[in-house]
C-alpha positions as CSV (number, residue, x, y, z in Angstrom):
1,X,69.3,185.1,80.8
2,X,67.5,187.5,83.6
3,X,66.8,185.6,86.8
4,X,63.3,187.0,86.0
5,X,63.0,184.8,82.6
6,X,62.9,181.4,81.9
7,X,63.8,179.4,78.4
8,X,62.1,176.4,77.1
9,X,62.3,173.3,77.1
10,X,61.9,173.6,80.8
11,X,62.6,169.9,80.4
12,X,65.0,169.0,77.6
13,X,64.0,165.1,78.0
14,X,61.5,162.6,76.9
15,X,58.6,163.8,79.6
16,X,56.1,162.9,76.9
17,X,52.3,163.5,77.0
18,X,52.6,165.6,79.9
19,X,49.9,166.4,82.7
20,X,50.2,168.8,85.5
21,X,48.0,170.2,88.6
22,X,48.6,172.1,91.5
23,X,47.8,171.5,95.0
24,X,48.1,174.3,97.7
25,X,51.9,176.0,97.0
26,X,53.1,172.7,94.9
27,X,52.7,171.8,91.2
28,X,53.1,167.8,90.6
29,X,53.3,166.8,86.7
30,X,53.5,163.2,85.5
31,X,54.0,161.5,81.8
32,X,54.1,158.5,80.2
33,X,56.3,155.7,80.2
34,X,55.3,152.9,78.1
35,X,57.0,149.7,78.7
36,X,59.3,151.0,81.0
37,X,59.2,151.0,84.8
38,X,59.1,151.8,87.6
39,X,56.4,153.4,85.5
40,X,54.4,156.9,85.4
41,X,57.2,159.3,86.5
42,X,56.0,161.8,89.2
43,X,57.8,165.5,89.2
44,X,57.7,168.1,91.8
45,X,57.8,172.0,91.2
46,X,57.2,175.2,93.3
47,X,57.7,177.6,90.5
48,X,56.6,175.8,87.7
49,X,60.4,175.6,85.8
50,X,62.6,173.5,87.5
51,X,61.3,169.8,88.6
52,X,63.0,166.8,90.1
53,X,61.7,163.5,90.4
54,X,59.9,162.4,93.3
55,X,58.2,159.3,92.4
56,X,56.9,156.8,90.5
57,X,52.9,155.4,90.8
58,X,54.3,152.0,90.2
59,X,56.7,149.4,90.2
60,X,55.6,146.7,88.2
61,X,52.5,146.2,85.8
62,X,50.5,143.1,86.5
63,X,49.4,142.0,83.0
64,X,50.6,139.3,81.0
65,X,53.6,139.8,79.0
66,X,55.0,142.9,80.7
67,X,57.9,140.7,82.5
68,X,59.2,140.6,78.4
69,X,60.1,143.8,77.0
70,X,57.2,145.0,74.7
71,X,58.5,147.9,72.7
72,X,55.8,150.8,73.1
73,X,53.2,148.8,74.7
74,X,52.4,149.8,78.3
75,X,51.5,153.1,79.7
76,X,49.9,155.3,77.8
77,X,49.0,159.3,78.0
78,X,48.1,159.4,81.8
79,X,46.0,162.3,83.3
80,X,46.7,164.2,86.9
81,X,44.2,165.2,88.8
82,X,43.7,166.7,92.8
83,X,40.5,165.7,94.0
84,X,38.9,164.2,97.5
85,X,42.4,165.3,98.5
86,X,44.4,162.7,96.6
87,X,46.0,162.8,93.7
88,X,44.7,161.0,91.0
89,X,46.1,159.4,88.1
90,X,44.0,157.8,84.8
91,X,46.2,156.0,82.1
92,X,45.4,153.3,79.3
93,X,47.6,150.4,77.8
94,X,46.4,150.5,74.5
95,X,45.9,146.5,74.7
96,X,44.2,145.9,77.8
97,X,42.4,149.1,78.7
98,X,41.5,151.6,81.2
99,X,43.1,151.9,84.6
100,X,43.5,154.3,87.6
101,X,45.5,154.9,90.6
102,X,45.9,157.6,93.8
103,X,47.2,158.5,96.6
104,X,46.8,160.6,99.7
105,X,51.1,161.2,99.8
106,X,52.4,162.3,96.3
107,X,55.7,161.1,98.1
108,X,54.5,157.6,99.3
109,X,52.9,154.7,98.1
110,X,49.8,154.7,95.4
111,X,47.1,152.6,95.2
112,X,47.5,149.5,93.0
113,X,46.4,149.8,89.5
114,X,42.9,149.3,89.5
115,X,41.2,148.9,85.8
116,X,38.1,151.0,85.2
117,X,37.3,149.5,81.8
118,X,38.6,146.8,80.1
119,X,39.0,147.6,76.2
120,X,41.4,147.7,73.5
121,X,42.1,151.0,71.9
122,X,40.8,153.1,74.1
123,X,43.0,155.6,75.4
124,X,44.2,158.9,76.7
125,X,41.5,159.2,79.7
126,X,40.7,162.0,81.6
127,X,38.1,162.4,84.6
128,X,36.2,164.9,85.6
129,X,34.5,165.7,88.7
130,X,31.5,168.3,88.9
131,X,30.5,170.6,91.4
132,X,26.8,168.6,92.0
133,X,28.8,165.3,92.6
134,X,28.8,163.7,89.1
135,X,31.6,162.1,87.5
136,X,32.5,161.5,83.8
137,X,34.9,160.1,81.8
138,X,36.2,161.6,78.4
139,X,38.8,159.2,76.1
140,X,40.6,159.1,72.7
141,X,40.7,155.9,70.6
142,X,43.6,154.5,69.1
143,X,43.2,153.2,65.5
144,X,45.7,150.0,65.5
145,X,43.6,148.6,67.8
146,X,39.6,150.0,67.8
147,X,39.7,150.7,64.3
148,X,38.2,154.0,65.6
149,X,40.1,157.4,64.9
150,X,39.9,161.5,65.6
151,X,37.2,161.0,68.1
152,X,36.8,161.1,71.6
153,X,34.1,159.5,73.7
154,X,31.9,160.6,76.9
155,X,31.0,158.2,79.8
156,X,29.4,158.7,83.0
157,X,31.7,157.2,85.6
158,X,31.3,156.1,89.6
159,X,32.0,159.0,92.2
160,X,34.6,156.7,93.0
161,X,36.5,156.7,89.8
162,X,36.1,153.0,90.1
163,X,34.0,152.1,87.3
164,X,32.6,154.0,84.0
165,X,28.3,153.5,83.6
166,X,25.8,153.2,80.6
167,X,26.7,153.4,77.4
168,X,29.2,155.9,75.6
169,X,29.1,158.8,73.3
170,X,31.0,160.0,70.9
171,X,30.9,163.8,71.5
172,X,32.7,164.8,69.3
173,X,34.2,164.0,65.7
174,X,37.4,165.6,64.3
175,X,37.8,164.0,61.0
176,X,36.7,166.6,59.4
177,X,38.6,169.6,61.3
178,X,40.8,167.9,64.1
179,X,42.3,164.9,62.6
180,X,44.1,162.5,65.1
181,X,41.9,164.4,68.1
182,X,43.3,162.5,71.6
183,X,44.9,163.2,74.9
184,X,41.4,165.2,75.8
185,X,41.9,167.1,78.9
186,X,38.9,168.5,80.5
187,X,38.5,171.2,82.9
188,X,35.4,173.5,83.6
189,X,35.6,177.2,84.7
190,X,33.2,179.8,84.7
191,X,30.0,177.6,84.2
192,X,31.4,176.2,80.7
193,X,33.3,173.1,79.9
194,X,36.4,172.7,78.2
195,X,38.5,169.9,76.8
196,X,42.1,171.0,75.7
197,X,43.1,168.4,73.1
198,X,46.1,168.0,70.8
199,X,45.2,167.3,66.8
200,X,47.2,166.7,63.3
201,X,49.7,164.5,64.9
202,X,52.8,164.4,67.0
203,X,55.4,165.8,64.7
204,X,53.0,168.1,63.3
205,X,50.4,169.4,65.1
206,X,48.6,171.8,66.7
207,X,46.6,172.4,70.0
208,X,42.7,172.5,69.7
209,X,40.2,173.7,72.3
210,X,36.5,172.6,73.0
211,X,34.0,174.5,74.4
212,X,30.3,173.5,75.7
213,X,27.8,174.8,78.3
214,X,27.7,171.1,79.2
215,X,29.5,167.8,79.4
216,X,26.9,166.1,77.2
217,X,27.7,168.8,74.5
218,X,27.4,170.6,72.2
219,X,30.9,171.4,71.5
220,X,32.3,173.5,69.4
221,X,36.1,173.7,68.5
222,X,38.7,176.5,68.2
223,X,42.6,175.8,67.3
224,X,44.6,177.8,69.9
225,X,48.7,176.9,69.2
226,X,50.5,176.4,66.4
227,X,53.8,176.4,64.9
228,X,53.7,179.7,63.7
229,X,56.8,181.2,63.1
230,X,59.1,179.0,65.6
231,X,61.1,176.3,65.6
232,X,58.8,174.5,67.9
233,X,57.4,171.5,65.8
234,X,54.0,170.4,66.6
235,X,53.3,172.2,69.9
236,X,50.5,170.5,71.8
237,X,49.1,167.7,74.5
238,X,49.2,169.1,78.1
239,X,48.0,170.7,80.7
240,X,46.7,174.2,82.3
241,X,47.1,175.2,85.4
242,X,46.2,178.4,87.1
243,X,48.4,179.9,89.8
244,X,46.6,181.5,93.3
245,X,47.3,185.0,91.8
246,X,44.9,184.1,89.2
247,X,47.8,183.8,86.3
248,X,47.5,180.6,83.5
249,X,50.0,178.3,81.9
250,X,50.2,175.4,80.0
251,X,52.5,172.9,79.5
252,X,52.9,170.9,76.3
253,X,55.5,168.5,74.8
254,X,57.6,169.0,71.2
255,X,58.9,166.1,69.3
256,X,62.4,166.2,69.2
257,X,62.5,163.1,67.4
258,X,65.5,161.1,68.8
259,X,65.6,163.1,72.0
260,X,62.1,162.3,73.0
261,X,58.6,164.5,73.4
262,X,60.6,167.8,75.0
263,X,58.1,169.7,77.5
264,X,57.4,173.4,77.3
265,X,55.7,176.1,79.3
266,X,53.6,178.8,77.8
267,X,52.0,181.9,79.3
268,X,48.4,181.6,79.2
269,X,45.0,184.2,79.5
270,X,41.7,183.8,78.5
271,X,40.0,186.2,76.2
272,X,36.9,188.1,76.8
273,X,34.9,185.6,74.5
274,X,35.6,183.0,76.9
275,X,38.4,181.2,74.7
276,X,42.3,180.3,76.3
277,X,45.3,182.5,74.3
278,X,48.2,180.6,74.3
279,X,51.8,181.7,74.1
280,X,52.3,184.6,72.0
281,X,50.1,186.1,69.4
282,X,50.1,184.2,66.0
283,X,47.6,185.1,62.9
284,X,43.6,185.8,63.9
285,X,41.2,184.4,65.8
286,X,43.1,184.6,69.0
287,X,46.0,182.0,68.2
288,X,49.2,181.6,69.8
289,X,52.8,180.0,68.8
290,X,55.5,178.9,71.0
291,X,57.6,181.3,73.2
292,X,61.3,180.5,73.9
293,X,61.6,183.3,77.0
294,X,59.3,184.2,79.0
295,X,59.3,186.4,82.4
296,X,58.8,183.0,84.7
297,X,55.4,182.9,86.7
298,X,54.8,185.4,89.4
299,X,53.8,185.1,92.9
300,X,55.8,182.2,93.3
301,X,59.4,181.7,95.5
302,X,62.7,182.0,93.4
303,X,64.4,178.8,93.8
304,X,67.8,177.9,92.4
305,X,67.0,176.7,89.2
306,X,68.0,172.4,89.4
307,X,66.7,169.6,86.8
308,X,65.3,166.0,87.2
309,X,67.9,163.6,88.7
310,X,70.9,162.2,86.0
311,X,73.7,161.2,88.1
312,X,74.6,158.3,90.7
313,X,76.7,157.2,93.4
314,X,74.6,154.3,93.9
315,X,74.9,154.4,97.8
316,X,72.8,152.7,99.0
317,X,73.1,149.4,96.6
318,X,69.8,150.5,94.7
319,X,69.3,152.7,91.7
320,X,67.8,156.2,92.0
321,X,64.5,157.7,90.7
322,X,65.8,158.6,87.0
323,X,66.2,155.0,86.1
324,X,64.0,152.4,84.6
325,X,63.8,148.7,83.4
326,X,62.7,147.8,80.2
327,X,60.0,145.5,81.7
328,X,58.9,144.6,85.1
329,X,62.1,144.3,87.1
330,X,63.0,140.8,89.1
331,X,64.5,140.5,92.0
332,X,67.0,138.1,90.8
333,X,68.7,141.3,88.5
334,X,69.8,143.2,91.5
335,X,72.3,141.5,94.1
336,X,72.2,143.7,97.5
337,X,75.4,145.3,98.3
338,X,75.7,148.1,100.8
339,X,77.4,151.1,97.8
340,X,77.7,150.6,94.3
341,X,75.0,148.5,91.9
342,X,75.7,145.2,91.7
343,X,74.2,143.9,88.7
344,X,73.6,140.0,87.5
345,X,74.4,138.9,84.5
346,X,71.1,137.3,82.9
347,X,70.6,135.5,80.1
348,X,70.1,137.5,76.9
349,X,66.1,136.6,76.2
350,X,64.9,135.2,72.7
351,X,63.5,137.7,70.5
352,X,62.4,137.2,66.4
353,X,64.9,133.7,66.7
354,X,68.0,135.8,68.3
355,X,69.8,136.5,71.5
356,X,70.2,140.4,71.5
357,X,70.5,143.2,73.3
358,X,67.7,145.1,72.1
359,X,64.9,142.9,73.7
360,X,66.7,142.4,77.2
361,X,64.5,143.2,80.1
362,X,67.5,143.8,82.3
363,X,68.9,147.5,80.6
364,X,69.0,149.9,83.1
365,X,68.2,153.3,81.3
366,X,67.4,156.5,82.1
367,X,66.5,159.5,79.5
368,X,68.9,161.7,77.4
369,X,68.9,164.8,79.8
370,X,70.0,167.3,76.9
371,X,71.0,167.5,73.2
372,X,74.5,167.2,74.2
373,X,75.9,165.7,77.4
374,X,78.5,162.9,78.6
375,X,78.5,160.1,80.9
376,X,80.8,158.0,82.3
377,X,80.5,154.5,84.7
378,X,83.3,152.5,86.2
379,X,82.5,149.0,85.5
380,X,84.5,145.5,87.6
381,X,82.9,142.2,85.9
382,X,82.9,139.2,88.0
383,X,82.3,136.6,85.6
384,X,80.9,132.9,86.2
385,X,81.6,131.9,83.0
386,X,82.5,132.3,79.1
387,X,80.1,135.0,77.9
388,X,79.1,137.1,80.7
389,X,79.4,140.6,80.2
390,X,78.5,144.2,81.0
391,X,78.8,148.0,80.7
392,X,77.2,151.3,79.1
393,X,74.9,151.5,76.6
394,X,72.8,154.0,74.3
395,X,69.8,152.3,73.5
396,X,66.9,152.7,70.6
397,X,65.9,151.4,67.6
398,X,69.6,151.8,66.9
399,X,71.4,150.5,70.0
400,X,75.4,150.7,70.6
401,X,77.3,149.7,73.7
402,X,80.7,149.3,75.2
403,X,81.1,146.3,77.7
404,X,83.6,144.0,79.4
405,X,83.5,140.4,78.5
406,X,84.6,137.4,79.7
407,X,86.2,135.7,76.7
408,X,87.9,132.3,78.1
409,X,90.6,133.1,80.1
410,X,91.1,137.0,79.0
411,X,88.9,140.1,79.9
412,X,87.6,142.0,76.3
413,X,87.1,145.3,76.1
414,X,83.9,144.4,73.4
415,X,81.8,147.4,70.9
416,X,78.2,146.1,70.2
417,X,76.0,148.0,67.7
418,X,72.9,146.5,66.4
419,X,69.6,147.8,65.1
420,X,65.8,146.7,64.2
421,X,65.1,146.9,60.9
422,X,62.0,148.2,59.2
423,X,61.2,144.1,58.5
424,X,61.8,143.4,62.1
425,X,64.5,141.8,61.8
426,X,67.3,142.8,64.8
427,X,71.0,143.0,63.4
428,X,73.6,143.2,66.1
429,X,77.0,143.1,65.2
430,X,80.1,142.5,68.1
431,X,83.4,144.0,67.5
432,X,86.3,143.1,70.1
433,X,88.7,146.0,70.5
434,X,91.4,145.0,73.0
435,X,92.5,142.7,75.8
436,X,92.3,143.9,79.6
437,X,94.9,143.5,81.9
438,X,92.0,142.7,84.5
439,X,88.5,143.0,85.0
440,X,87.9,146.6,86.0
441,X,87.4,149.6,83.3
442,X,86.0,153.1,83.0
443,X,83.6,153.0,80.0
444,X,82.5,156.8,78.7
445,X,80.0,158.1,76.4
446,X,79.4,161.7,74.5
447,X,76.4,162.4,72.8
448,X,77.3,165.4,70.5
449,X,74.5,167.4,67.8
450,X,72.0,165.0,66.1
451,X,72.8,162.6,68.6
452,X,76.3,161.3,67.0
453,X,78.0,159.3,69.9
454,X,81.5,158.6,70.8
455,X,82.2,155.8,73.1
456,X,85.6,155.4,74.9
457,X,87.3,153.6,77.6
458,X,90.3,153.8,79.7
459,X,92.3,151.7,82.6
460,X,93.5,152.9,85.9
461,X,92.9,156.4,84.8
462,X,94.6,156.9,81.8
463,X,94.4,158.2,78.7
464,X,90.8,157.9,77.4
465,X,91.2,156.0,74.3
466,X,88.1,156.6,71.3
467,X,86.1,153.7,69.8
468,X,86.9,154.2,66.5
469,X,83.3,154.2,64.9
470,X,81.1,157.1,66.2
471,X,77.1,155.6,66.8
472,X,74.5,157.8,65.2
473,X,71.5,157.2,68.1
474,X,68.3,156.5,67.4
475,X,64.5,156.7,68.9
476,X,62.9,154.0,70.6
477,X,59.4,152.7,69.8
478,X,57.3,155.9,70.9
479,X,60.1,156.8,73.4
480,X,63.4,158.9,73.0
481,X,66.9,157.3,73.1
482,X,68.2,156.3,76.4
483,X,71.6,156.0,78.2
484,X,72.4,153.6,80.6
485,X,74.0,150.5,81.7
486,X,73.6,146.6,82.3
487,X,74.6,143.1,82.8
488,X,74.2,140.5,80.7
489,X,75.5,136.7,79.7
490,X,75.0,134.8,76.3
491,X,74.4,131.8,77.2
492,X,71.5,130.1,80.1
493,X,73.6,129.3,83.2
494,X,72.7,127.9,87.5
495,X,75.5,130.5,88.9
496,X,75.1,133.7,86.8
497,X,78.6,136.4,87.2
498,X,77.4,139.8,87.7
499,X,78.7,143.8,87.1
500,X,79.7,145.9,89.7
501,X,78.8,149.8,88.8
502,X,81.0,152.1,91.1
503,X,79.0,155.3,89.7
504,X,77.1,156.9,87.0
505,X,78.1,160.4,86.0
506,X,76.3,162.9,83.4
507,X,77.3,165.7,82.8
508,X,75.2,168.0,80.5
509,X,77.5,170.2,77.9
């Protein structure tokens, strides 16, 4: 591929609902994260197709239940915007409501979450800020919650993005033409006001376009990307952004099913009728489809091209930026050691009547970084008692994971595969494979086509010797599969044993 030219996904990992703006010679793009945290990851660009992470907007949500893992509850479609010169950031949980965030330092610290509007099943907000000083409000509704569906609702909203005013309305109705209308994103540009806004579902979709000489309405509705011809299932739900030399793009996310909403980068124009042409040409009316290579945007630096951050020595005693818990993260889970992560082994929680893996807070995951890629950790279990154990795991609705154990006086070299059923019922199922000769072990795992897994293992850098089984992953609730690693113990206990992690290394294939 040309240095000139770019190929999508420009991020080949679960980056889904994704929102982007530029400030000054940086592009900042964030998505959502559900119950996972540190939460709302925050990615830095200066030429639009390689990002790392830079930060996250939170640590820790402060709403009852989210210390427990709650499988796709959390944080919602968020929206990015630059204005007042901060970044800002809007994002629902689908139970509890509205909330918003900013900062002056995309780098530092944000402001706390502060919640706008209390509701249930409202989601997907966006604000806008007019030139005369107004501010509004536009959101989606989820149906499991509102009972309200294909819509999306208009509120007047403080200066201050503190607070929405007066009463809602609906401004416009897609059951007819854009079923499952959400993740609204509204812009305005030369006098008129648009709303880019995804339709016909994840896996399936396409991305609409509204259009009205004011925020109030009327608006009127044009489909702009589809399918087409491509292998790019349901392209829509991002962001447009337009560089100083006047060029547009948009970013959108693809279902990849166990791999996560993928994100993609399309060239963007606007027609002389005032409408956005995404991608390349597809059928009439001015609609796009997907394009794999591009010529990458102009006017910007050439950088060598790098990705978000995978691997990790772990030298300072902390985690890095690619990993999140599954809930809000204690203190107690992390014992401070000046190189390597030093993990406790906590009790296993209750979940439907059982003590499983797939409900523990305490997994420390981060996102498949590719269709096919490997990783390896080097794992020491110091054990308190009978029971504790730790080491990697690929984790979904289908989980599997390879661990040492502490089983009486022995170490274990243990396989753990388990999965929630369509009843909700978890089934986990613990295998143990061989004895150690101490408590120390390199634990690897590949993730080949359609996400088949082989786990293996070796001591003092031998041989790497296969599990024989190969794990088929799986998709989370509303998230892709993750790989990572923890510490655990089956059993409550005063003096819990904990996991010493030398490093993490992926390696994409």
């Amino acid at each position: 591929m040309s240095q000139d030219t770019y190929q999508n996904p420009i991020l080949c990992a679960d980056y889904s609902d994704p929102d982007i703006v530029r400030v000054g010679d940086d592009f900042f793009m964030v998505s959502s994260s559900f119950n996972h945290m540190p939460a709302l990851p925050i990615l830095h660009s200066t030429d639009l197709v390689s990002w790392r992470i830079v930060n996250h907007v939170f640590t820790s949500l402060d709403l009852p239940g989210y210390d427990a893992m709650q499988p796709g509850k959390g944080v919602w479609a968020p929206s990015l915007r630059w204005h007042d010169d901060r970044l800002w950031v809007f994002f629902s949980t689908p139970d509890e409501g509205i909330f918003m965030c900013h900062t002056r330092d995309p780098w530092g610290e944000w402001s706390k979450p502060h919640c706008v509007q209390p509701a249930k099943g409202w989601i997907d907000p966006c604000p806008f800020w007019d030139e005369d000083g107004s501010a509004w409000l536009v959101h989606a509704f989820a149906h499991s919650r509102s009972g309200v569906k294909h819509r999306l609702q208009l509120f007047s909203m403080k200066p201050d993005g503190t607070a929405l005013q007066g009463e809602g309305r609906i401004i416009y109705d897609g059951s007819c033409d854009l079923p499952t209308l959400e993740g609204p994103k509204v812009y305005k540009r030369n006098g008129l006001y648009y709303i880019f806004a995804p339709a016909g579902g994840v896996e399936s979709g396409w991305q609409a376009v509204l259009r009205a000489p004011e925020m109030t309405g009327p608006w009127e509705a044009r489909n702009v990307l589809f399918q087409g011809g491509t292998a790019v299932n349901g392209p829509h739900q991002g962001g447009w952004v337009e560089l100083k030399n006047g060029e547009c793009w948009f970013v959108h996310f693809q279902d990849a099913h166990l791999y996560g909403r993928i994100v993609h980068l399309q060239p963007m124009s606007w027609g002389e009728d005032g409408w956005p042409r995404i991608g390349e040409p597809f059928g009439e009316a001015g609609a796009g489809q997907p394009v794999l290579r591009w010529q990458k945007p102009g006017g910007l630096p050439a950088v060598t091209p790098y990705a978000p951050q995978t691997s990790d020595d772990f030298a300072t005693g902390r985690p890095g930026l690619q990993w999140q818990w599954q809930a809000n993260p204690q203190p107690s889970w992390l014992v401070p050691a000046p190189e390597g992560l030093h993990l406790r082994c906590i009790p296993l929680p209750e979940f439907a009547g059982q003590r499983t893996l797939y409900a523990a807070p305490q997994l420390l995951l981060q996102k498949f970084p590719a269709f096919t890629f490997a990783a390896r950790t080097r794992v020491t279990l110091s054990p308190a008692h009978t029971g504790d154990f730790g080491g990697l795991i690929v984790y979904g609705e289908r989980y599997a994971a390879l661990v040492v154990a502490r089983h009486k006086e022995s170490y274990q070299l243990c396989y753990i595969h388990g999965w929630m059923s369509d009843a909700g019922v978890i089934r986990e199922q613990r295998q143990a494979l061989n004895t150690l000769s101490d408590a120390t072990c390199e634990l690897q795992v590949r993730v080949g086509q359609g996400g088949v897994c082989q786990f293996a293992w070796r001591e003092d850098s031998g041989a790497w010797q296969p599990v024989q089984r190969t794990f088929a992953a799986g998709k989370g609730k509303w998230v892709g599969a993750k790989v990572g690693i923890f510490a655990a113990a089956t059993a409550e206990t005063q003096a819990p044993g904990q996991c010493r992690f030398d490093d993490f290394v992926l390696e994409v294939q």
